[in-house]
C-alpha positions in Angstrom: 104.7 120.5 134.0 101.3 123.0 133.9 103.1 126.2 132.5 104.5 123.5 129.6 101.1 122.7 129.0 99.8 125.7 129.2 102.4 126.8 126.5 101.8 124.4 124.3 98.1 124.7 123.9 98.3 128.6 123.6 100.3 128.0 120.9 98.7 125.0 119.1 94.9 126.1 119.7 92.7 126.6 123.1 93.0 123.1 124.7 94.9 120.0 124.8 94.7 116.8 126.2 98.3 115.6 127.7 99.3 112.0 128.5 102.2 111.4 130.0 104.7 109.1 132.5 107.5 108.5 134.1 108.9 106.2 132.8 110.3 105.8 128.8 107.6 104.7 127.0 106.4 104.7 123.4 102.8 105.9 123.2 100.1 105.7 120.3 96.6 107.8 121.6 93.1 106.4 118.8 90.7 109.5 119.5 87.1 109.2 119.2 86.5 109.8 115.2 90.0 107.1 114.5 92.6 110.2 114.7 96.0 108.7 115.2 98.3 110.4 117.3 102.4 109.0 118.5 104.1 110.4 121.0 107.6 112.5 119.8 108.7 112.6 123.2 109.5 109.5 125.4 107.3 110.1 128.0 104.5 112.9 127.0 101.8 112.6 124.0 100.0 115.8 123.2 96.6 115.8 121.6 95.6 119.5 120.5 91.6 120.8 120.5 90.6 116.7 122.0 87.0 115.5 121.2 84.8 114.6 123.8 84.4 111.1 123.9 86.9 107.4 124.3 90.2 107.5 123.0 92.2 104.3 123.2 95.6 104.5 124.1 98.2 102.0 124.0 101.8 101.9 125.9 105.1 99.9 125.1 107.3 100.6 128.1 111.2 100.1 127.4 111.3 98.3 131.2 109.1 96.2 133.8 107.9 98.0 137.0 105.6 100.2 138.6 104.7 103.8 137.5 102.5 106.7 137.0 99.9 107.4 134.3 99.1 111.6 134.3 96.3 112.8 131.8 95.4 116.5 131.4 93.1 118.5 129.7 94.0 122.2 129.2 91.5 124.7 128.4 92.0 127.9 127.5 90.4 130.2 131.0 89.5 127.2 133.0 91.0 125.3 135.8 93.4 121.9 134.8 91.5 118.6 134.7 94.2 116.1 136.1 94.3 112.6 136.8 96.6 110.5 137.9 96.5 106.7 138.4 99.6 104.3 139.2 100.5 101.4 136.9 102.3 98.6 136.2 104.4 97.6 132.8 106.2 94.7 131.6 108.8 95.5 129.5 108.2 95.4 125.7 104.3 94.1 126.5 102.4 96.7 125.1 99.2 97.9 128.1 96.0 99.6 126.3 93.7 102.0 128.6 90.7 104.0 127.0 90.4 107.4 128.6 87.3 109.2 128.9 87.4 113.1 127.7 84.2 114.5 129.4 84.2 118.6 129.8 82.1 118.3 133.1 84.6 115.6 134.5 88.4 114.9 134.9 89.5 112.4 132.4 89.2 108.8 133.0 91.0 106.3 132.6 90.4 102.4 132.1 93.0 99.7 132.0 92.1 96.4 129.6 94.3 94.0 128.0 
């Protein structure tokens, strides 16, 4: 939810950039400099102060099917950047996206294999 995100990067520093889905997934997020992040929570990675710049993340979903992808970025004073984009997982098969952190844009998001 906003106010969660909101929370969190009030406490962890001025901004944040939020992937998250719903469904159970395991979730690893590259940023641009080779930062490794993993998500703690099954659906919901957190990256605190994000670079500008192509982050690769990858997703192992624990089940097959259709969902939704949501990436925010939070800053501190400014309006939510949100995207959302539908996707589709095969259980097990991990799914790799880069997403585009741009402060004049929302984030973007591109699926490969």
């Amino acid at each position: 939810s906003p106010a969660l995100f909101e929370l969190v990067a009030e406490i962890e520093g001025n901004s944040a950039l939020t992937v998250s889905t719903d469904s159970p997934v395991k979730m690893s997020l590259i940023d641009p400099k080779g930062k490794f992040t993993e998500n703690m929570q099954d659906r919901i990675l957190v990256n605190y102060n994000p670079l500008v710049g192509i982050y690769r993340l990858k997703i192992k979903p624990n089940q097959s099917g259709k969902g939704y992808l949501y990436v925010n970025r939070y800053e501190t004073g400014k309006e939510d950047k949100i995207l959302t984009q539908e996707i589709t997982l095969k259980k097990n098969k991990e799914a790799n996206f880069l997403i585009i952190n741009s402060p004049q844009q929302p984030p973007k998001i591109i699926n490969f294999f």
